[in-house]
N, CA, C and O atoms as CSV, one atom per row, in Angstrom:
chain,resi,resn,atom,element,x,y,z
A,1,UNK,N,N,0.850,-1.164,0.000
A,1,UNK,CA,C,0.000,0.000,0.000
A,1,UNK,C,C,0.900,1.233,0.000
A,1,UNK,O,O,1.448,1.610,1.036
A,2,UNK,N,N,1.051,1.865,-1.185
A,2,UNK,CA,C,1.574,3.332,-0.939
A,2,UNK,C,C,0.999,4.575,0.054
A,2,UNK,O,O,0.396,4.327,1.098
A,3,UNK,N,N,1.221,5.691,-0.330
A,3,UNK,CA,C,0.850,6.899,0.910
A,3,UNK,C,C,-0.558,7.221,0.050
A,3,UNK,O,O,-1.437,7.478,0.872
A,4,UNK,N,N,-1.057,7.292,-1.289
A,4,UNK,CA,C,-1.843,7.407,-1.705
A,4,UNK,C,C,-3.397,6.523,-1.162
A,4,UNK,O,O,-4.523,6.918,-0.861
A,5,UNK,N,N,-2.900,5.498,-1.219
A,5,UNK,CA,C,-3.755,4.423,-1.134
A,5,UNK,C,C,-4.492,4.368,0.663
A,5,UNK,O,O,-5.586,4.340,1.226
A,6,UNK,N,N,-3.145,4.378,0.949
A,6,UNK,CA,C,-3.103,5.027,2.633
A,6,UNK,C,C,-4.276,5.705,3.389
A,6,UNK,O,O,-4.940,5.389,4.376
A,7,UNK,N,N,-4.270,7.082,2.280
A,7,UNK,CA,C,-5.268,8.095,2.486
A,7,UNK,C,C,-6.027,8.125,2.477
A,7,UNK,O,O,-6.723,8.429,3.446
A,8,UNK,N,N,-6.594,7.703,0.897
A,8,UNK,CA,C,-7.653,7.173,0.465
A,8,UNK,C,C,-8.694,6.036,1.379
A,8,UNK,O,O,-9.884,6.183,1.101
A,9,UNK,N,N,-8.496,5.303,2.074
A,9,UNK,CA,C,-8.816,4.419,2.369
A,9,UNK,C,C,-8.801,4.436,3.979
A,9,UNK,O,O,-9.274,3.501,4.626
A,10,UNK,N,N,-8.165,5.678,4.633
A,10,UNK,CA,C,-8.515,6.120,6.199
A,10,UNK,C,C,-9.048,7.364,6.043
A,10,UNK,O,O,-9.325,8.040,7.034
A,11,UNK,N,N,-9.366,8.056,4.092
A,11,UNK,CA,C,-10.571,9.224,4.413
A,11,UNK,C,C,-12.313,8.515,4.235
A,11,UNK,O,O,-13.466,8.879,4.468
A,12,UNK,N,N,-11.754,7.572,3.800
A,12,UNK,CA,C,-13.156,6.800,3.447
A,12,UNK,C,C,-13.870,5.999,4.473
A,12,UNK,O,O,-15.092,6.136,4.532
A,13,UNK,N,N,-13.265,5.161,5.311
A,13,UNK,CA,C,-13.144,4.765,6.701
A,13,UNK,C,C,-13.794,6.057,8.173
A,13,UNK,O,O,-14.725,5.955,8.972
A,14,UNK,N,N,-12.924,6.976,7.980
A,14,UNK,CA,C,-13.508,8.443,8.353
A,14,UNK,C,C,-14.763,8.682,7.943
A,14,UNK,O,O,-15.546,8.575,8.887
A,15,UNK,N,N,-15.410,9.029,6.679
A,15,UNK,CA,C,-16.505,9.551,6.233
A,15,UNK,C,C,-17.779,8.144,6.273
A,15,UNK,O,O,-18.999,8.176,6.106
A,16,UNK,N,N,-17.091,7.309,6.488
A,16,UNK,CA,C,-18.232,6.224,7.031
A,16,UNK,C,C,-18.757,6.219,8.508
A,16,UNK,O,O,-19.944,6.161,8.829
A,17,UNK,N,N,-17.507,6.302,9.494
A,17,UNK,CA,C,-17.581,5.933,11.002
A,17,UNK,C,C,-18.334,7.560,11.339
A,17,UNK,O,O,-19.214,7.562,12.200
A,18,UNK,N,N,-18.066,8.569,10.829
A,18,UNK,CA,C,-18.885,9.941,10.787
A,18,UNK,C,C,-20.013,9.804,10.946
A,18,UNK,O,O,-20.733,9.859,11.944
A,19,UNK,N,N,-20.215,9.581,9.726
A,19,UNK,CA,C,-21.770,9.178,9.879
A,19,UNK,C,C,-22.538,7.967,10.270
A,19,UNK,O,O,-23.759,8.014,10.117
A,20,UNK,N,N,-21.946,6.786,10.799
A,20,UNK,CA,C,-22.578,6.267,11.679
A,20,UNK,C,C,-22.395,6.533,12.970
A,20,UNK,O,O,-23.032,5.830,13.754
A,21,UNK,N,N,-21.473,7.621,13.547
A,21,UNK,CA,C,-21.558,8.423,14.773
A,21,UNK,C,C,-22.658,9.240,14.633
A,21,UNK,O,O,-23.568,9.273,15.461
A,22,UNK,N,N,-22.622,9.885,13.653
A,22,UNK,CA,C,-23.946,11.042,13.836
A,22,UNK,C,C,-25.474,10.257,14.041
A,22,UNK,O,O,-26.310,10.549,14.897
A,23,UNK,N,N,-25.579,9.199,13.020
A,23,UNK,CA,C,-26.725,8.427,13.191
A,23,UNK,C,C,-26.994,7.960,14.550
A,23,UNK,O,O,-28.183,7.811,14.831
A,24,UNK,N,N,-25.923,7.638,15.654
A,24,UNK,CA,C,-25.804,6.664,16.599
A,24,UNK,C,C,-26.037,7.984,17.846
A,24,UNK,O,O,-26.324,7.850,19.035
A,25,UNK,N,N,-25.783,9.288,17.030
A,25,UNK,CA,C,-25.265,10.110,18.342
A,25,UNK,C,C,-24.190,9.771,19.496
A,25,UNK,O,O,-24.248,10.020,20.701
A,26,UNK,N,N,-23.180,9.117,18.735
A,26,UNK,CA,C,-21.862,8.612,19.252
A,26,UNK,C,C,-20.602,8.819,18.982
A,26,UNK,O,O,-19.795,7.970,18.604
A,27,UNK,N,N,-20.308,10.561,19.274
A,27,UNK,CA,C,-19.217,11.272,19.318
A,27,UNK,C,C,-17.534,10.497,18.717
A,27,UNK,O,O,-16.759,10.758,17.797
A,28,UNK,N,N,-17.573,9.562,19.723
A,28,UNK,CA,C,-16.595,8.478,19.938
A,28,UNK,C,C,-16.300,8.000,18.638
A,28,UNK,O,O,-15.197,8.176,18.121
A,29,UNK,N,N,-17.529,7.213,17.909
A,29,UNK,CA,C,-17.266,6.372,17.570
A,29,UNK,C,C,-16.303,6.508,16.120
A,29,UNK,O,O,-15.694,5.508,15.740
A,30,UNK,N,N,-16.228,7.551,15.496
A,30,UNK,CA,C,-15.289,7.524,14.142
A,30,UNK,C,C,-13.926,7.703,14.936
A,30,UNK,O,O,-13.073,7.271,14.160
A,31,UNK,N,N,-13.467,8.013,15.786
A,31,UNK,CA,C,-12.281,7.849,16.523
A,31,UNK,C,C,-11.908,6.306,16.677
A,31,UNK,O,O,-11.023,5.680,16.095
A,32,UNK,N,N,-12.952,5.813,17.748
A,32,UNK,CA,C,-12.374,4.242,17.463
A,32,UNK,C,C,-12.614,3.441,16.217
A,32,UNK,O,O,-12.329,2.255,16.388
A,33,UNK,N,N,-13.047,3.728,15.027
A,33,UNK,CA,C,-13.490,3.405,14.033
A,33,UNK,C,C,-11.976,3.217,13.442
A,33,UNK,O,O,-11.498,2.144,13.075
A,34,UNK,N,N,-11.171,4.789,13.425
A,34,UNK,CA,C,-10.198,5.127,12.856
A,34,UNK,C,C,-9.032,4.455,13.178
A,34,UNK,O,O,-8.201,3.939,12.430
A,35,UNK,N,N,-9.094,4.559,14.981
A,35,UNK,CA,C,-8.033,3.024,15.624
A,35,UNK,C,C,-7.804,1.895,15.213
A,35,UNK,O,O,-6.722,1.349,14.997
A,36,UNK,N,N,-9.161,1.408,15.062
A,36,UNK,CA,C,-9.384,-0.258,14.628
A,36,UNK,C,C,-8.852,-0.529,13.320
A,36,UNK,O,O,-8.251,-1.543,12.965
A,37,UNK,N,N,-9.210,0.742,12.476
A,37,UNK,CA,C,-8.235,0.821,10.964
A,37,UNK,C,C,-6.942,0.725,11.139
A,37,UNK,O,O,-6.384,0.128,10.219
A,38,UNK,N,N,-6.247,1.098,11.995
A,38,UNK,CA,C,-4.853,1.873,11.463
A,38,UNK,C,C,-4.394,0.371,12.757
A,38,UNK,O,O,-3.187,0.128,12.750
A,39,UNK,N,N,-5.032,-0.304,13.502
A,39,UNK,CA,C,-4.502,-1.604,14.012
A,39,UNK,C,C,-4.814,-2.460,13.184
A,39,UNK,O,O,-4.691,-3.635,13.528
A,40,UNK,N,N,-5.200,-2.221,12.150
A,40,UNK,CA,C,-5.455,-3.857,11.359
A,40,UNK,C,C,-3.992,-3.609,10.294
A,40,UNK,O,O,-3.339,-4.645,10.172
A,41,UNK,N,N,-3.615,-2.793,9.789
A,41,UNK,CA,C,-2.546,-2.011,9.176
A,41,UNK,C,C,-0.888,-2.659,9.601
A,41,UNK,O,O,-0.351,-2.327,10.657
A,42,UNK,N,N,-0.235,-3.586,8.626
A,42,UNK,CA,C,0.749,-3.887,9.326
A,42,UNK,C,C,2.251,-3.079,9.782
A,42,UNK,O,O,2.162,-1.852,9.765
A,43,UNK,N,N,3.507,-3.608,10.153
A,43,UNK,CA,C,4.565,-2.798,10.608
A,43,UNK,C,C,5.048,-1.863,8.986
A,43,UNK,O,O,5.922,-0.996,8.995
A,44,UNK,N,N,4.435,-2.187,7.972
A,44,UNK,CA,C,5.215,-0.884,7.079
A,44,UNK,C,C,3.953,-0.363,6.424
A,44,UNK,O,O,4.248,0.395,5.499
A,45,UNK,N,N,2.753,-0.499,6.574
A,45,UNK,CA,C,1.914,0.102,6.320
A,45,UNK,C,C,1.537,1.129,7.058
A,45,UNK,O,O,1.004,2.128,6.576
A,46,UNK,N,N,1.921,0.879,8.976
A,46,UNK,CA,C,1.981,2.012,9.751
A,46,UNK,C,C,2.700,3.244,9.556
A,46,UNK,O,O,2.277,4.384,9.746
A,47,UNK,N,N,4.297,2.734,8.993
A,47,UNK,CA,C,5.595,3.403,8.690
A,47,UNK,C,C,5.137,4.308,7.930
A,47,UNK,O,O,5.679,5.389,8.161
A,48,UNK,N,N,4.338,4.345,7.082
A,48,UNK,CA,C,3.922,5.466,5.888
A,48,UNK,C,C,3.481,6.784,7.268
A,48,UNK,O,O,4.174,7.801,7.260
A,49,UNK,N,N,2.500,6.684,8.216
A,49,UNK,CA,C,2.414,7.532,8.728
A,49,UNK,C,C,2.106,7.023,9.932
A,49,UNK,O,O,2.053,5.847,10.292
A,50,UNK,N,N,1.799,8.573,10.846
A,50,UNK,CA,C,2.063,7.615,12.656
A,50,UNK,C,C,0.936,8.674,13.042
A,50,UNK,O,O,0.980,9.895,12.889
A,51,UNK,N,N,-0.001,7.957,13.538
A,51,UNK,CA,C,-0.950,8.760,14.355
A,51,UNK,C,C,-1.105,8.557,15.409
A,51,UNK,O,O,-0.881,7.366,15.624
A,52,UNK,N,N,-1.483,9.260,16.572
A,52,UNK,CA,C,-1.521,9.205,17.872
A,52,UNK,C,C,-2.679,7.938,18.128
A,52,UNK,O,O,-3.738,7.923,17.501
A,53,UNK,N,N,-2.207,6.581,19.434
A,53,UNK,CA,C,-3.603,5.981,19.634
A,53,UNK,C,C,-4.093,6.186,20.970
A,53,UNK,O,O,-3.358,5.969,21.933
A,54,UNK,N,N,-5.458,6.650,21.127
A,54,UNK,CA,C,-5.873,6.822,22.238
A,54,UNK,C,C,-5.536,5.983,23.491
A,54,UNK,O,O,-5.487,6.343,24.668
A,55,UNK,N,N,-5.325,4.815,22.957
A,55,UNK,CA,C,-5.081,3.404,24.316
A,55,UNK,C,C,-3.766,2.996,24.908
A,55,UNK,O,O,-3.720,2.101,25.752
């Protein structure tokens, strides 16, 4: 997975968990949505970029 693909695919992840937060009225939930993404992601797929994890 390049940095392109990367993006693509944790803005899309984002604009899903969004709106099933808004539906749910569950602030939270595109945050841990976004976690659970970027832990399924292996050691050089992380390497492309490093985001803070809440846990």
């Amino acid at each position: 997975m390049n940095f392109d693909e990367f993006r693509i695919e944790m803005e899309a992840s984002r604009r899903v968990a969004v709106e099933e937060a808004r539906s749910a009225r569950y602030s939270q939930l595109a945050l841990n949505r976004l976690c659970e993404l970027y832990e399924r992601f292996d050691a050089e797929e992380r390497a492309i970029i490093r985001i803070p994890h809440p846990g």
